[in-house]
C-alpha positions in Angstrom: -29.0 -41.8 -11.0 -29.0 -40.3 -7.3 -24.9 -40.4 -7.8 -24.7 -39.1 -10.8 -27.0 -35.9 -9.5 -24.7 -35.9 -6.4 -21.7 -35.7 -8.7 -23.6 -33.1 -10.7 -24.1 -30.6 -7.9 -21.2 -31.1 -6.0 -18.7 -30.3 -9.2 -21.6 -27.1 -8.9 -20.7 -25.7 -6.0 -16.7 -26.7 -6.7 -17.1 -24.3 -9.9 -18.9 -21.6 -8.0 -16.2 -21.8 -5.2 -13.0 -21.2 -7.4 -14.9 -19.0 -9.9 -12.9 -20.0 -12.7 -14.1 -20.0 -16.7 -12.5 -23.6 -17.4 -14.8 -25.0 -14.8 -17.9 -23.2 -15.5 -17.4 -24.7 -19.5 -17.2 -28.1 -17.8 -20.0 -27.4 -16.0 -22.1 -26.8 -18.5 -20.9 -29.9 -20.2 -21.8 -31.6 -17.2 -25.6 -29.9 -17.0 -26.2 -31.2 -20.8 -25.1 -34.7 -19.9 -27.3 -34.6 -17.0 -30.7 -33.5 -19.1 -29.4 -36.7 -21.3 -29.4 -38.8 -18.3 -32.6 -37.9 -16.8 -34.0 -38.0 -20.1 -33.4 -41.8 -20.8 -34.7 -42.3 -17.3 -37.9 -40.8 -18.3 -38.1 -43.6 -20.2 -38.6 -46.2 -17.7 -40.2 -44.0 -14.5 -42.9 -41.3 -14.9 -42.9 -38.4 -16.5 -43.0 -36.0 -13.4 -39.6 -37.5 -12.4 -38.4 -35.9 -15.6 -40.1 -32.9 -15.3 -38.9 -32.3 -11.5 -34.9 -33.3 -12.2 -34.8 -31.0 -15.1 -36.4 -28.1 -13.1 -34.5 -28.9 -10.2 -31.3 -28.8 -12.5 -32.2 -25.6 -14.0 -33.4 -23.6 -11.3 -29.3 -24.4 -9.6 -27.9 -23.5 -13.4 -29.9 -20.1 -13.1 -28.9 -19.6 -9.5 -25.1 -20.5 -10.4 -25.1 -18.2 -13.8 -26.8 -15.2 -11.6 -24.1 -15.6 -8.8 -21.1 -15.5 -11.1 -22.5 -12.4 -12.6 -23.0 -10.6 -9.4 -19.7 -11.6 -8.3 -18.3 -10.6 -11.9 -19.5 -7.0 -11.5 -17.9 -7.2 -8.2 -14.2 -8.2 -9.3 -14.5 -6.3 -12.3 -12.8 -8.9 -14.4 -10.3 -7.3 -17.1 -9.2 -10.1 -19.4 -11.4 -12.8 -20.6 -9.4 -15.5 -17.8 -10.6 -15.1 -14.4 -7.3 -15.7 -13.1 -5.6 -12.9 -14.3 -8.5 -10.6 -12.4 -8.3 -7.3 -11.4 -10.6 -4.4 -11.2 -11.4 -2.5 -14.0 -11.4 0.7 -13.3 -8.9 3.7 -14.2 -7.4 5.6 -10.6 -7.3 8.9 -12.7 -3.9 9.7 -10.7 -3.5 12.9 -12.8 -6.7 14.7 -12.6 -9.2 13.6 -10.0 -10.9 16.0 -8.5 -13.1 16.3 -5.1 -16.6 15.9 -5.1 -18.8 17.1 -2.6 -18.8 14.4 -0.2 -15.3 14.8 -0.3 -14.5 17.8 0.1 -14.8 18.7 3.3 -11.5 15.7 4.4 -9.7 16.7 0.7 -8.9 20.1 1.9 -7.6 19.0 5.7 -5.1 16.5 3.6 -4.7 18.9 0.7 -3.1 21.4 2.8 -0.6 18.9 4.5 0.4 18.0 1.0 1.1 21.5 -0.6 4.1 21.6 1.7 5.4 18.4 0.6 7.6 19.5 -2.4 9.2 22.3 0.0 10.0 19.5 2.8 11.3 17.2 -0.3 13.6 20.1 -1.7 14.9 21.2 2.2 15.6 17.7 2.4 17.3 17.5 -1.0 19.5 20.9 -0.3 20.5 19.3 3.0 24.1 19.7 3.2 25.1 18.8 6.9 27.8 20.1 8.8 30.1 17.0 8.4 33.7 19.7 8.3 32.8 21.7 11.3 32.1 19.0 13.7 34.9 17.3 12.7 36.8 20.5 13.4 35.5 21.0 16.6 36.4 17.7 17.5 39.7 17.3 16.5 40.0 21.0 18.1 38.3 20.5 21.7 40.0 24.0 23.2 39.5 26.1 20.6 36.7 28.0 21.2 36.3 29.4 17.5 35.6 26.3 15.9 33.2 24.7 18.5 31.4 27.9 18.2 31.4 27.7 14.0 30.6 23.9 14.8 27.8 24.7 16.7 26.3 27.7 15.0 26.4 25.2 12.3 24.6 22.4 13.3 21.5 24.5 14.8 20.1 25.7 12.1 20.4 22.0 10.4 18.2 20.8 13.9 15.4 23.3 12.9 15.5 21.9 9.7 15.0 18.6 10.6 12.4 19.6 13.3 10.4 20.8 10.6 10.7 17.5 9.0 9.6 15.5 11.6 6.8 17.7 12.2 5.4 17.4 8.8 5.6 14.0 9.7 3.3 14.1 12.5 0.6 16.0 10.2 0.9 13.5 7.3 0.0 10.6 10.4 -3.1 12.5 10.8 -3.9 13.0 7.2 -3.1 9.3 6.7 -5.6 8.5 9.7 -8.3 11.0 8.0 -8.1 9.5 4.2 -8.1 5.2 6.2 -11.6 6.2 7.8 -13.1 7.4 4.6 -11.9 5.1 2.4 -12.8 1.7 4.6 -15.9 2.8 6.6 -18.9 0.5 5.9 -21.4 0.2 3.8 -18.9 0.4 1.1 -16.3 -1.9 0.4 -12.3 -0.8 -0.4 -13.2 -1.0 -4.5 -15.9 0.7 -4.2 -14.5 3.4 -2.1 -11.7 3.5 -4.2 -13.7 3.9 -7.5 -16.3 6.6 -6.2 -13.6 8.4 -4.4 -10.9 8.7 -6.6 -10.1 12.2 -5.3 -9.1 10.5 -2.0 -7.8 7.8 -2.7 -5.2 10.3 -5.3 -3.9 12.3 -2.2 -3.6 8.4 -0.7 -1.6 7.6 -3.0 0.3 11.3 -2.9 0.9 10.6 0.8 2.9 7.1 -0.4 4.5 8.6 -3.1 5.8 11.4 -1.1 7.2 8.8 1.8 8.9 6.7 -0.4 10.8 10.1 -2.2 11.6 11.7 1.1 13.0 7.8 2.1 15.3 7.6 -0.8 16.7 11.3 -0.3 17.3 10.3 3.7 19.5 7.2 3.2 21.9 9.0 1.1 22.7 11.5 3.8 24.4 10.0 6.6 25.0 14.0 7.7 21.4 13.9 9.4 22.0 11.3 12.1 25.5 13.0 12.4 24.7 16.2 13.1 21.5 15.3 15.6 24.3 13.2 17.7 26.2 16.4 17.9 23.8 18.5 18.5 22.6 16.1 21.3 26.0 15.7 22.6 26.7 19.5 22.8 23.1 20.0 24.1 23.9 17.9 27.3 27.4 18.9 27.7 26.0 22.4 27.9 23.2 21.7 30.3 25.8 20.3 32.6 27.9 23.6 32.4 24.6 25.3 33.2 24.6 27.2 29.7 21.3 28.8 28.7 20.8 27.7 24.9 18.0 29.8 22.7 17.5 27.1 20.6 16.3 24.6 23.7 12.8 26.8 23.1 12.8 25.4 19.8 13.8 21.8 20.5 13.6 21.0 24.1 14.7 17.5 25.3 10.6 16.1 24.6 11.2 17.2 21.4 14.8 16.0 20.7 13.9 12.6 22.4 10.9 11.8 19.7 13.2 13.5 16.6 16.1 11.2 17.8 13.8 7.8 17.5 12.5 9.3 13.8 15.7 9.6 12.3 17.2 6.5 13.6 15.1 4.7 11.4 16.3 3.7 8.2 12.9 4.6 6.3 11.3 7.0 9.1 8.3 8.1 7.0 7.3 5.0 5.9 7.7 3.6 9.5 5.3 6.8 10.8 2.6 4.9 8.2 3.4 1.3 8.9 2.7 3.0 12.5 -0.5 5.3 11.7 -1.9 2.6 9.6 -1.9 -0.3 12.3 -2.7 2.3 15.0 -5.9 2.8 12.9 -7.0 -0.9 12.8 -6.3 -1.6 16.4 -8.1 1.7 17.5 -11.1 1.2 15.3 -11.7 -2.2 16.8 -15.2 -2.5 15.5 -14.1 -2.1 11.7 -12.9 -5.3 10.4 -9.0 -5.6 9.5 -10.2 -6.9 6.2 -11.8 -3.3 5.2 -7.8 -1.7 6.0 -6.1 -4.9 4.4 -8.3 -4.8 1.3 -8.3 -0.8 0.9 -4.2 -1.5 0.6 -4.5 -4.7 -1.5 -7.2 -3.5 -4.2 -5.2 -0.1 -4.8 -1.8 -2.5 -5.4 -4.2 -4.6 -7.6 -5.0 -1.3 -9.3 -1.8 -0.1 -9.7 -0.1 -3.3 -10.9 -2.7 -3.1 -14.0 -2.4 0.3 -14.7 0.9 -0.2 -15.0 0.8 -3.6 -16.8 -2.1 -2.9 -19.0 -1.0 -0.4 -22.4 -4.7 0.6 -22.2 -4.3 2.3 -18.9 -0.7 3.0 -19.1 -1.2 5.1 -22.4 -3.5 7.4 -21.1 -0.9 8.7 -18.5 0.3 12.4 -20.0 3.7 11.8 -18.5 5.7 9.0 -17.8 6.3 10.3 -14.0 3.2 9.4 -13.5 4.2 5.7 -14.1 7.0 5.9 -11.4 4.8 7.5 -9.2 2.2 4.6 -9.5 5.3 1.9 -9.2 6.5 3.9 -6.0 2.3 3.8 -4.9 2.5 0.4 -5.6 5.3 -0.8 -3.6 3.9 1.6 -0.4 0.8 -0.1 -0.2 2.4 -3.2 -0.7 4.7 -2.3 2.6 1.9 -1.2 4.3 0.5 -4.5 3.7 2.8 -6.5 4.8 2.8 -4.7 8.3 -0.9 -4.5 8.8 -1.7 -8.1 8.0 -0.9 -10.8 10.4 0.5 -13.1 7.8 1.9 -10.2 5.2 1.6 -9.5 1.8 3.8 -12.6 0.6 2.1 -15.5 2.0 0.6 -17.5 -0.8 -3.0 -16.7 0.6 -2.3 -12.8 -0.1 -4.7 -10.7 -1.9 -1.5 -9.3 -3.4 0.1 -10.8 -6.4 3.3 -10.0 -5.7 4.8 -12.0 -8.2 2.7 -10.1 -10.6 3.7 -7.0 -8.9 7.4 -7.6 -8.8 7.6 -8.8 -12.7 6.0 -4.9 -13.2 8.8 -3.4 -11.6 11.4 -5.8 -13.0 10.2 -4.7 -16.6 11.3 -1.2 -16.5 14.4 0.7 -16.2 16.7 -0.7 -13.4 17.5 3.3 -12.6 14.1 4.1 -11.6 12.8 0.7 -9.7 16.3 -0.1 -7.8 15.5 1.9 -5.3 12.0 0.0 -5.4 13.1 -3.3 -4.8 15.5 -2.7 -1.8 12.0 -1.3 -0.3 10.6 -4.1 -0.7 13.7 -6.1 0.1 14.7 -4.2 3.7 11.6 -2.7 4.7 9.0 -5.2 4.6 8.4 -7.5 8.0 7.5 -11.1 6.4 9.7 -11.5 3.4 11.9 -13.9 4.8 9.1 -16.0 6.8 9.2 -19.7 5.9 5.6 -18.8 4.6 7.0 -17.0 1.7 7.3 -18.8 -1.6 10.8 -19.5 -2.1 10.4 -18.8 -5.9 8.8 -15.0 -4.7 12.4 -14.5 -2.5 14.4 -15.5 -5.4 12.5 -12.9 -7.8 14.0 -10.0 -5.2 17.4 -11.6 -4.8 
C-alpha cells in the first residue's frame, strides 16, 4: 500500500511539473484507483486509516487543482492543449493609447519616433554620388570635377549624420521603454498586457530598425561615399585646407559614423547593443525579466499572427507585416541577450512555430525576414541548435 501511495504522489508532482492536460486526466485516473485501494484496505485495518489516506489524498488533489489554476491564469492558455500555450491577450498594435502612468516615458519615446518616417524616406531618396567620385577619380588633376565630387558627397555626409544621430536617440528611447517594461513587481506579461501603450512604441522602435535595415543594404552608395569623404577629408587636412563642414562632422564624429555604417544591419546592431548594455548595467534586475520581456512579446506576436481571431481584428494588413517584422526583432534581440540564444531547444521561443508564421505568407514580404534571422542572429549555427530548426531557414 505504502508503494502504491509513493507511486501516487510521485506521478503528482511529475504532472504538476510538466503541466500538461494528458497527465492531469491520468492523474485523476490514478486518484480514483487510489480511493479504491485504500478502500479495500479499510477492510482489514481500522477505519481512521481510511479516513486519514483519503484526506491526505484529497487535500494534495486540491492543492494540485488550485496550482494548475494559478499557473493557468498566469500563462493564459489559448487552446484547450497546454502545449500549444501562449498568452491570451490582444497587443492592440493599432490603437493603444497611454495611460497615466505612462505617460510621462510615452512622450520622451513618442517624440524620437515622429521623426522616424522622415529618416526612413531621406534614407529611401538616398541617391549617392556614385558618378562624381568616380569622375574625380579617374580625373585626379582636374580641379572641376573633384570640386563637383566633393560638393557632392557633403551634403550626402550630413545626411547620414543625421541618421546616425537618430540612432543614438532611439538607444535612449530603447533604454527608457526596457526599464518600464521589466522592472519588478511585475512580470514581462504583465507589463506587456497593462502597458500596451509602451510596449506599441516597443514594437514601433523594432519595426522601424528592421525597415531602415532593408533600405541600407540595397545602397552600397552609403559606405562609398563615407570612404570618400574620409579619404578627401584627410588628404585635405594634410594640405592644411580649412573644410566648413569639419564643424559639422569632425573626426569624433566621422570615427563613430564610420563603425555605424560598416555594419551590415547598424540599427539593429545599436539595439542588440542598447539592449545587453541594459542588462549588464542593471545588474540587480534579473536577465530573465529582459529575456522574457523579448520572448512573451514573440510569443504574442507569433499568435496574433497565427490565430484568425486576432489576426482579423487588424484594420490593415500592414499591420500583419509590421507584427512579422516585430516578431523577428525580438526574436534577434533574443538571441543576442541570452547566453544560450533564442534557438536552443530550452528557448522560451518557439521558433519553429515562429518560422512556420513567416513561411505561410507571401515570399515578397517575409524574404527579407528570413535572411534576418539567417545573417543577423549570433547562435543559429551553434551545435545547440536543432538541426531540423537550421533546415527550416535553409
Amino acid at each position: 500500500m505504502a508503494a502504491v501511495r509513493h507511486s501516487f504522489f510521485s506521478q503528482l508532482v511529475y504532472g504538476a511539473l510538466n503541466d500538461t492536460l494528458h497527465t492531469s486526466l491520468n492523474l485523476f485516473v490514478l486518484f480514483l484507483q487510489h480511493l479504491f485501494l485504500c478502500f479495500v484496505c479499510s477492510l482489514f485495518k481500522p477505519f481512521p486509516l481510511f479516513f486519514l489516506s483519503f484526506f491526505s489524498s484529497f487535500c494534495f488533489l486540491l492543492f494540485f487543482f488550485f496550482s494548475r489554476v494559478q499557473m493557468g491564469n498566469l500563462l493564459k492558455v489559448l487552446t484547450c492543449t497546454e502545449l500549444d500555450q501562449g498568452p491570451n491577450f490582444f497587443l492592440d498594435f493599432e490603437h493603444a493609447q497611454p495611460t497615466d502612468a505612462e505617460r510621462e516615458v510615452w512622450d520622451q519615446v513618442d517624440s524620437v519616433l515622429q521623426e522616424s518616417e522622415s529618416i526612413l524616406s531621406g534614407l529611401q531618396s538616398y541617391k549617392g554620388a556614385g558618378q562624381e567620385i568616380r569622375d574625380a577619380i579617374q580625373n585626379p588633376n582636374d580641379l572641376m570635377h573633384q570640386e563637383r565630387a566633393w560638393n557632392s558627397v557633403c551634403p550626402l555626409v550630413i545626411k547620414l549624420k543625421t541618421f546616425y544621430c537618430f540612432s543614438v536617440r532611439l538607444e535612449k528611447a530603447l533604454y527608457s521603454l526596457l526599464t518600464c517594461l521589466t522592472c519588478p513587481p511585475y512580470t514581462p506579461m504583465q507589463h506587456l498586457e497593462k502597458e500596451q501603450a509602451l510596449a506599441k512604441q516597443f514594437a514601433e522602435i523594432l519595426h522601424f530598425t528592421l525597415r531602415f535595415d532593408e533600405l541600407k543594404m540595397r545602397i552600397p552608395a552609403i559606405q562609398n561615399d563615407f570612404s570618400y569623404y574620409r579619404r578627401t577629408i584627410s588628404r585635405n587636412r594634410i594640405n592644411n585646407m580649412n573644410l566648413d563642414i569639419e564643424s559639422e562632422v569632425n573626426n569624433e564624429m566621422a570615427n563613430r559614423m564610420s563603425l555605424f555604417y560598416a555594419e551590415a544591419t547598424p540599427m539593429l546592431k545599436t539595439l542588440s547593443t542598447a539592449t545587453t548594455n541594459f542588462v549588464t548595467e542593471n545588474k540587480t534586475l534579473p536577465l530573465e525579466n529582459t529575456t522574457d520581456c523579448l520572448s512573451t512579446m514573440a510569443s504574442v506576436c507569433k499568435v496574433m499572427l497565427e490565430t484568425p481571431e486576432y489576426s482579423s481584428r487588424f484594420s490593415s494588413e500592414d499591420t500583419l507585416l509590421f507584427c512579422m517584422r516585430v516578431m523577428v526583432g525580438v526574436i534577434i534581440l533574443y538571441d543576442h541577450v541570452h547566453p544560450n540564444g533564442a534557438f536552443n531547444k530550452l528557448s522560451k521561443i518557439d521558433m519553429k512555430g515562429c518560422i512556420k508564421v513567416l513561411k505561410e505568407q507571401p515570399i515578397d514580404n517575409v524574404e527579407g525576414l528570413l535572411n534576418a534571422l539567417k545573417f543577423t542572429t549570433k547562435h543559429l549555427n551553434d551545435e545547440s541548435t536543432p538541426k531540423n530548426i537550421r533546415a527550416m531557414l535553409q
